[in-house]
LUMROTOR-251830 format. One record per residue (C-alpha): residue number from 1; x, y, z. Coordinates in steps of 0.25 Angstrom, whole numbers, plus 5000, padded with zeros to 4 digits. Example, Ala and Ser with C-alpha at 12.3 -4.5 7.8 and 13.67 -1.06 7.14 Angstrom:
2
num|px|py|pz
1|5049|4982|5031
2|5055|4996|5029
***
This chain:
532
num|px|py|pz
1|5072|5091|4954
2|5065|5082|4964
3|5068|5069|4968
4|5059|5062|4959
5|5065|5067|4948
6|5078|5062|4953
7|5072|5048|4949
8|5076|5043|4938
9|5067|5049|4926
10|5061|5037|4921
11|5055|5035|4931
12|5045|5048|4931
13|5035|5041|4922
14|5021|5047|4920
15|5009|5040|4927
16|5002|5033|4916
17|4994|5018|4919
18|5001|5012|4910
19|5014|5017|4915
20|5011|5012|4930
21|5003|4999|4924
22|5018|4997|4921
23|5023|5000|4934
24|5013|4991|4941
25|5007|4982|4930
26|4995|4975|4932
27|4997|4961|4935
28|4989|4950|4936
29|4995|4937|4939
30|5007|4931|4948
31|5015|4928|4935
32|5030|4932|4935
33|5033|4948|4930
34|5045|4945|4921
35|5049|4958|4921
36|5046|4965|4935
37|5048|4979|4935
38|5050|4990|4947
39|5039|4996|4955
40|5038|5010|4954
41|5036|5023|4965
42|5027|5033|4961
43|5028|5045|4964
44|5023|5059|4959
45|5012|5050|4953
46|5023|5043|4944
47|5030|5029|4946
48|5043|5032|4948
49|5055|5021|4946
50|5063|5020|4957
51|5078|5019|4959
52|5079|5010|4970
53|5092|5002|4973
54|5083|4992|4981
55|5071|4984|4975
56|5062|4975|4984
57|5057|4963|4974
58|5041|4962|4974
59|5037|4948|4972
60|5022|4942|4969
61|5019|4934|4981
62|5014|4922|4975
63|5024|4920|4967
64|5036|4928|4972
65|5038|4933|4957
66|5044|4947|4956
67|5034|4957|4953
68|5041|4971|4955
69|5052|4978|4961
70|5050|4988|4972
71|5060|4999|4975
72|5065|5004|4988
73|5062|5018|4984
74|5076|5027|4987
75|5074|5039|4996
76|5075|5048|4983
77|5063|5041|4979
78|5056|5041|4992
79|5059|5057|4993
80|5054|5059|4980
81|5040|5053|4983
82|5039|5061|4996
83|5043|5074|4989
84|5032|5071|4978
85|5023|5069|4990
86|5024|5081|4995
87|5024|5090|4983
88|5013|5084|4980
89|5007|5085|4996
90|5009|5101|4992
91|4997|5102|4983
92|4990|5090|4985
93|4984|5094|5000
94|4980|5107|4994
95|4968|5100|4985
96|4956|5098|4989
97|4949|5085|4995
98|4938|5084|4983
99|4952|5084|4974
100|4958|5073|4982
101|4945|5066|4985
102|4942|5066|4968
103|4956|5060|4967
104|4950|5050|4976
105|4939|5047|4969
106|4949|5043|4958
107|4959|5036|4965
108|4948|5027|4970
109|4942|5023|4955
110|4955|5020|4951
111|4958|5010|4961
112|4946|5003|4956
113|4948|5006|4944
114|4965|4997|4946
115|4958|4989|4958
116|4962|4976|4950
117|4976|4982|4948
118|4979|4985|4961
119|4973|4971|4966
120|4984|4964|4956
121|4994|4971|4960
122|4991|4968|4974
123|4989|4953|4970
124|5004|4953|4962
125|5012|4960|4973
126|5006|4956|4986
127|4999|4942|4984
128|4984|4945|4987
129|4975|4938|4980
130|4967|4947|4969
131|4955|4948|4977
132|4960|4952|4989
133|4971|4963|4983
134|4958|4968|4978
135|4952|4968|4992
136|4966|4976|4995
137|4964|4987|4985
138|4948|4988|4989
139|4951|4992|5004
140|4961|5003|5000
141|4950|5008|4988
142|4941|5009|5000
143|4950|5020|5008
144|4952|5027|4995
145|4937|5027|4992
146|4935|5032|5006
147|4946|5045|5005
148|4936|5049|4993
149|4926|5053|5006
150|4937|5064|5009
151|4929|5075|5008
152|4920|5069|5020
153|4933|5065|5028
154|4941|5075|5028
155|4931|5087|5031
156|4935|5096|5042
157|4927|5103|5054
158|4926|5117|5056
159|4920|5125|5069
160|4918|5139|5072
161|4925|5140|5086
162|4924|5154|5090
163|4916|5168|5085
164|4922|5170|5069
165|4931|5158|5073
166|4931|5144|5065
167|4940|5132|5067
168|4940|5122|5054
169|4950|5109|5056
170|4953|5099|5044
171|4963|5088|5039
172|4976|5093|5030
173|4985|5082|5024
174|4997|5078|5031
175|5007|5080|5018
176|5015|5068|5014
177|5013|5054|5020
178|5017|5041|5017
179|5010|5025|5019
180|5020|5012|5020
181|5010|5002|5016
182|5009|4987|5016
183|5012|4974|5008
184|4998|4968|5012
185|4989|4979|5005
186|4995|4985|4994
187|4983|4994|4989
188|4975|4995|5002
189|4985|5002|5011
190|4989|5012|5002
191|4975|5013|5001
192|4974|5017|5014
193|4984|5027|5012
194|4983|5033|4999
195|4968|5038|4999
196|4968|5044|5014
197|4980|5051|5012
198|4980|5056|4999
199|4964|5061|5001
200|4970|5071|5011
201|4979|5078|5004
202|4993|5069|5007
203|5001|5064|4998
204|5009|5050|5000
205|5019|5042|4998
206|5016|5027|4999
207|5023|5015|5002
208|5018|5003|4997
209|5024|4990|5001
210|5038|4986|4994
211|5031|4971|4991
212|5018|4976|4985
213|5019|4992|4980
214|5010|4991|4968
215|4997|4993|4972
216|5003|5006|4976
217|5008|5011|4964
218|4994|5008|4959
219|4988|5017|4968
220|4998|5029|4968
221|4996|5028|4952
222|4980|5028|4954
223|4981|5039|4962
224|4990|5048|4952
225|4980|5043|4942
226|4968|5047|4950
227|4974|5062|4951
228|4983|5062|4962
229|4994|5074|4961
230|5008|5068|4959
231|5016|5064|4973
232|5001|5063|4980
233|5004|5046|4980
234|5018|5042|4980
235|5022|5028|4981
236|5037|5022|4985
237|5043|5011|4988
238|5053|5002|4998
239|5053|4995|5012
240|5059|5001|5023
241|5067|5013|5018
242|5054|5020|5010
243|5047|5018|5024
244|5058|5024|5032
245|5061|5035|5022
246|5043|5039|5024
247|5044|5037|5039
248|5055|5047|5039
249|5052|5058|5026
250|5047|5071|5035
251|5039|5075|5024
252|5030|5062|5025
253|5020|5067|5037
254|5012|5051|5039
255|5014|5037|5036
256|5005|5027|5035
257|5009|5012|5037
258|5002|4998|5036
259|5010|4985|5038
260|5019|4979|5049
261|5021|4981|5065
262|5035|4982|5063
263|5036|4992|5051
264|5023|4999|5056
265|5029|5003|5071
266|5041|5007|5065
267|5035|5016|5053
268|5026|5021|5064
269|5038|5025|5075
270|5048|5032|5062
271|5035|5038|5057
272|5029|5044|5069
273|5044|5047|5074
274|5046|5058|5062
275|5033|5064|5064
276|5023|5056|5056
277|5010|5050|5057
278|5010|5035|5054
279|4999|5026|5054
280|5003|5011|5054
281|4993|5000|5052
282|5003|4986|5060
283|5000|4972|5061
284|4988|4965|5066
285|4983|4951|5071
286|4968|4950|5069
287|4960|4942|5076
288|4946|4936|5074
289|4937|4931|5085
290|4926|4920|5081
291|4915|4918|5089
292|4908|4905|5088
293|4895|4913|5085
294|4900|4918|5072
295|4898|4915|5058
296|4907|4903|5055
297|4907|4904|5042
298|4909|4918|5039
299|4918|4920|5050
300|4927|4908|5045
301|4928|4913|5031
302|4932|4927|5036
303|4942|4923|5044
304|4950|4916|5033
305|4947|4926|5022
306|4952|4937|5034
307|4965|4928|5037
308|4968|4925|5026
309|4966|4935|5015
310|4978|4943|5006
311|4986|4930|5015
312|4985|4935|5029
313|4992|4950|5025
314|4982|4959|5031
315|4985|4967|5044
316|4967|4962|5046
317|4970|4948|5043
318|4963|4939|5053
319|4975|4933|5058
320|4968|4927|5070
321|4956|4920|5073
322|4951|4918|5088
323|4941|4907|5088
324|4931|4907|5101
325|4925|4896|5104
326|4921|4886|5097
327|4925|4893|5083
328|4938|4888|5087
329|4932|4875|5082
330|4932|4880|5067
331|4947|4881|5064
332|4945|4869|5055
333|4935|4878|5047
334|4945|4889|5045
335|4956|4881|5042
336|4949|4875|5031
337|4942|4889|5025
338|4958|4894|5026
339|4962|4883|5018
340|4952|4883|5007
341|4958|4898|5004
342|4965|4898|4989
343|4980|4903|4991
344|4985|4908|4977
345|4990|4919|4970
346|4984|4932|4972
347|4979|4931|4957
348|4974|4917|4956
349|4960|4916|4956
350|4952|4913|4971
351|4965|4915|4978
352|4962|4918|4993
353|4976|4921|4997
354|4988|4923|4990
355|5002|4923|4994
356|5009|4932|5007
357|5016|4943|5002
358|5032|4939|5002
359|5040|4926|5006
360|5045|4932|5018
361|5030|4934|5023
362|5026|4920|5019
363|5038|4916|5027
364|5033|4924|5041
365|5019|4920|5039
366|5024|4905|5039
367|5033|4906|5050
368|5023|4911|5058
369|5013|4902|5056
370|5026|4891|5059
371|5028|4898|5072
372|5012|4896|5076
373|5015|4880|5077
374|5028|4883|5084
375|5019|4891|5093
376|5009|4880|5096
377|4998|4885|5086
378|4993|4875|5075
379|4992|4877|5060
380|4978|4872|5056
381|4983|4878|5044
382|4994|4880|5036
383|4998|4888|5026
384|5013|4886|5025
385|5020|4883|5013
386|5007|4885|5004
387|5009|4884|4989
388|5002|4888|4980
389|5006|4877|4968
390|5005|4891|4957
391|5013|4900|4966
392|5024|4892|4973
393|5032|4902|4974
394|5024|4912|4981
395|5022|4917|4997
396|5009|4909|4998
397|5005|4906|5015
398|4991|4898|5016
399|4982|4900|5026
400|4984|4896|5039
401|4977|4894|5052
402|4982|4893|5063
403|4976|4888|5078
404|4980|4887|5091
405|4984|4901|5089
406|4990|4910|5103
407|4994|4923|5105
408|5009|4923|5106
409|5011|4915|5095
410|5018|4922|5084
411|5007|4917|5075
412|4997|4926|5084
413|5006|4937|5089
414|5011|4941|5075
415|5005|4945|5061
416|5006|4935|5051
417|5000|4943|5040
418|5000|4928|5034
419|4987|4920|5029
420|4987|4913|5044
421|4976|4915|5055
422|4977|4911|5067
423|4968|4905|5076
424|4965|4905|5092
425|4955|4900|5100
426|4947|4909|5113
427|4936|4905|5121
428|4928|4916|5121
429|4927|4929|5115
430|4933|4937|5127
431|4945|4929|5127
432|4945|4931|5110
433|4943|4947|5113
434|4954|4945|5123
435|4964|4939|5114
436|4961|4948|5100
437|4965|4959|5111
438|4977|4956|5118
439|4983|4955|5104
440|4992|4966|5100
441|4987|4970|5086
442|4975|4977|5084
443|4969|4978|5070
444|4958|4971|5068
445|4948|4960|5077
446|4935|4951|5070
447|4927|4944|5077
448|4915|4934|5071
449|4902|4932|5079
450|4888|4933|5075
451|4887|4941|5092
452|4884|4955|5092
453|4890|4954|5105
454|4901|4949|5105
455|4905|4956|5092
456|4901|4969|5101
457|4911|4963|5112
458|4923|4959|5101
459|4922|4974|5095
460|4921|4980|5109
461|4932|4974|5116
462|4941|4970|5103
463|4955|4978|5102
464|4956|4981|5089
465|4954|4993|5078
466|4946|4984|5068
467|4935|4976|5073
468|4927|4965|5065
469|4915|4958|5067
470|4912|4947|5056
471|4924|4955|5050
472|4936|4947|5050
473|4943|4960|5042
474|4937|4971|5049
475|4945|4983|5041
476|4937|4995|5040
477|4933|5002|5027
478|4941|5015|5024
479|4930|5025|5031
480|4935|5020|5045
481|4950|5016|5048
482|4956|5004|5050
483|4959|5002|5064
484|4967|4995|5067
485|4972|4997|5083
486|4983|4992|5093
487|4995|4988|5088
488|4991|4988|5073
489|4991|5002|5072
490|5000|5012|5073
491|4996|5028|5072
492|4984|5034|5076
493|4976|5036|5062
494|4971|5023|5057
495|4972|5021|5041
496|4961|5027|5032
497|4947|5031|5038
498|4946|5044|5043
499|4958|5041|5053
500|4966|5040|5039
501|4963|5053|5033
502|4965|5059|5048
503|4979|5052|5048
504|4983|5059|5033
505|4979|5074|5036
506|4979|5082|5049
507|4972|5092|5056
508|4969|5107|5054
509|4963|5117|5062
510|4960|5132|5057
511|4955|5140|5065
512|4951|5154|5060
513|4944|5168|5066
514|4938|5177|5057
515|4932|5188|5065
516|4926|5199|5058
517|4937|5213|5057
518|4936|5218|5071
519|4946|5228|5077
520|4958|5221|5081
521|4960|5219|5098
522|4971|5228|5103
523|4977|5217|5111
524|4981|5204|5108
525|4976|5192|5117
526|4985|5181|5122
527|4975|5171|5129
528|4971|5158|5122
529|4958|5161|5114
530|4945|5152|5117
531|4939|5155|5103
532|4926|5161|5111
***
């Protein structure tokens, strides 16, 4: 008898949509649940009830109502998903890549198909607005939708390297890997993970964040629907014990992370320390130069949507701006187009923001703003103790905009991951190149200028992975990487692109000699062959 048998027996329910529909039913509104149930793992293409002693409470942001409760899934549990995933590892690396890729295919129409679903359930547990979850779920639809251009990806090369001799080399799966995802993009970093490494012949084991698992589920139950083998997509859940139990289970051969400096260096130091690859995506602070020659309107309008979109919560949020000149001068301007944004619940109709994720992150994100007056910075706007008269109960930050902004302050130094941008002043576009540079982070750098030159200078001389120019956002589409550099990243394999099907499979070369029948030599020759 395995493990998962061990588990109680009602909890081996047969996949059906109404059955998960059940699990994770399809909300619609910040109204109370009176009757919240569990979340489920799912494992073997089931959900699977766990029999967790600790619960973590999932509360909707905007009103702090209960929506679910998440187990801290127990190492029987966690064991049990890591020996599905690699019975299942056993036969699925041995089909073929049109199999897989024709799964794909499938995978990628039924996310369309529960695109709305997944967006509310994005909406209800994390606090984006509707059209932005949406926004969330398209970016990871665009990494699957790429892995179904396997065939194309993944081909091999082959040389003939001597007389009757050949030399083929090609990517094989790694076996069983894991990814430990974040809070603040529920669908799309699994996204990033799921597609890539299950196109190549993996299997996973997923862990979603313990304050927004659903999305999740609704993609490991898409994927069992789209005709992936039992244990290919597993999904379990907890805080810091599941991530210590994936970090150290041997058979668990890559890791793949997104969230936090302080979790992200210490996945990546207990990961790579029992032998495994890791790739950790870290913190950021983004900065974006405006020249005065730029498009004001445009550029000021994407500023604010890039600051203060999903509430700040996005490792590319423009959390800096770096006015040269006279563009300095047009604070005012972005003060008022801040302000005019609609701050609501993630349902409510034209809501541009809706609430940070958890009382203790509206409580940092306000401290930090409090220490940047402390520090000599002024508030030019503050979103501190904003209401929002249907929702008084919930995690809501306004927009802020702070000036008089200097490196050293902890407004600067740190990520807020708040709806607050920050706002300094250079006098020329050396000094602003200068000062995006000398900052630790590296994930991603605008600039707006209507110069072909200096745009050519910004992109030449600028230190980091992902560079825009009228962009504010400047994330690549899934048939690159994202780049992230410096102290942003962590690992040598970038997620998704080419680098991530390079980071879940791993090289083989065959060599071969078939020389026609020919009396065998009467001695044996120890010098190193040339191939000749």
């Amino acid at each position: 008898m395995n493990r998962l048998q061990l588990l109680r027996p009602a909890a081996r329910v047969r996949l059906t949509s109404r059955a998960v529909r059940a699990v994770r039913p399809y909300i619609t509104t910040h109204a109370k649940i009176e009757s919240p149930g569990t979340t489920k793992m799912f494992v073997d293409n089931m959900p699977v009830e766990s029999a967790a002693t600790t619960w973590i409470d999932l509360h909707d942001p905007a009103t702090n109502n209960l929506v679910t409760r998440v187990p801290q899934s127990t190492p029987a549990e966690l064991t049990a998903a890591v020996d599905a995933a690699a019975r299942a590892f056993a036969s699925w690396r041995k089909t073929t890549v049109l199999t897989r890729q024709q799964i794909m295919f499938r995978f990628v129409q039924l996310i369309r198909r529960d695109w709305d679903r997944l967006a509310a359930c994005i909406t209800l547990e994390q606090g984006k607005t509707l059209e932005d979850a949406r926004g969330d779920v398209l970016r990871g639809l665009q990494v699957a939708e790429t892995a179904c251009g396997v065939t194309s990806q993944l081909t091999g090369e082959l040389l003939e390297v001597a007389a009757d001799m050949e030399t083929r080399s090609y990517r094989e799966p790694l076996g069983v890997v894991a990814a430990i995802c974040p809070f603040n993009f529920p669908a799309m970093i699994p996204l990033w993970c799921i597609p890539p490494a299950i196109v190549t012949g993996n299997t996973i084991v997923l862990k979603p964040s313990e304050r927004d698992p659903g999305a999740a589920l609704i993609l490991a139950e898409l994927a069992a629907e789209a005709g992936v083998p039992p244990g290919v997509v597993n999904v379990v859940h907890g805080a810091a014990p599941t991530v210590d139990f994936l970090l150290d289970e041997p058979r668990i051969r890559a890791i793949s992370f997104v969230g936090s400096d302080t979790a992200g260096a210490y996945i990546y130091a207990r990961g790579t320390a029992n032998g495994k690859r890791v790739q950790a995506n870290l913190g950021a602070k983004n900065h974006a130069i405006v020249l005065p020659d730029c498009d004001k309107d445009a550029a000021l309008n994407a500023i604010v949507g890039a600051a203060f979109g999903a509430a700040g919560q996005r490792c590319m949020a423009l959390s800096v701006v770096v006015a040269v000149g006279e563009a300095a001068g047009w604070v005012p301007e972005l003060v008022e187009r801040a302000r005019a944004l609609k701050v609501s619940g993630g349902f409510e109709p034209g809501a541009d923001l809706g609430p940070v994720v958890s009382p203790a992150a509206k409580a940092r994100i306000e401290g930090l703003i409090a220490s940047a007056a402390a520090e000599g910075a002024t508030i030019a706007l503050d979103g501190r103790g904003y209401v929002v008269p249907e929702y008084p109960h919930g995690n809501f930050v306004g927009p802020t905009v702070l000036t008089g902004v200097r490196p050293g302050m902890q407004c600067y130094e740190r990520e807020i991951f708040g709806p607050v941008l920050g706002v300094v002043a250079a006098p020329s576009l050396d000094d602003a190149i200068a000062l995006v540079n000398a900052n630790r982070y590296g994930n991603g750098a605008a600039i707006f200028t209507q110069s072909g030159a200096a745009a050519a200078r910004f992109q030449r001389d600028i230190e980091a992975g992902q560079v825009g120019i009228n962009v504010p956002i400047p994330v690549p589409l899934p048939m690159f990487s994202f780049t992230g550099n410096k102290a942003s990243i962590l690992g040598d394999l970038n997620f998704y692109g080419k680098a991530g099907l390079h980071f879940y499979t791993q090289l083989k070369t065959v060599t071969a000699l078939w020389r026609p029948a020919a009396p065998a030599a009467r001695t044996a020759s120890t010098a190193m062959p040339t191939h000749q």
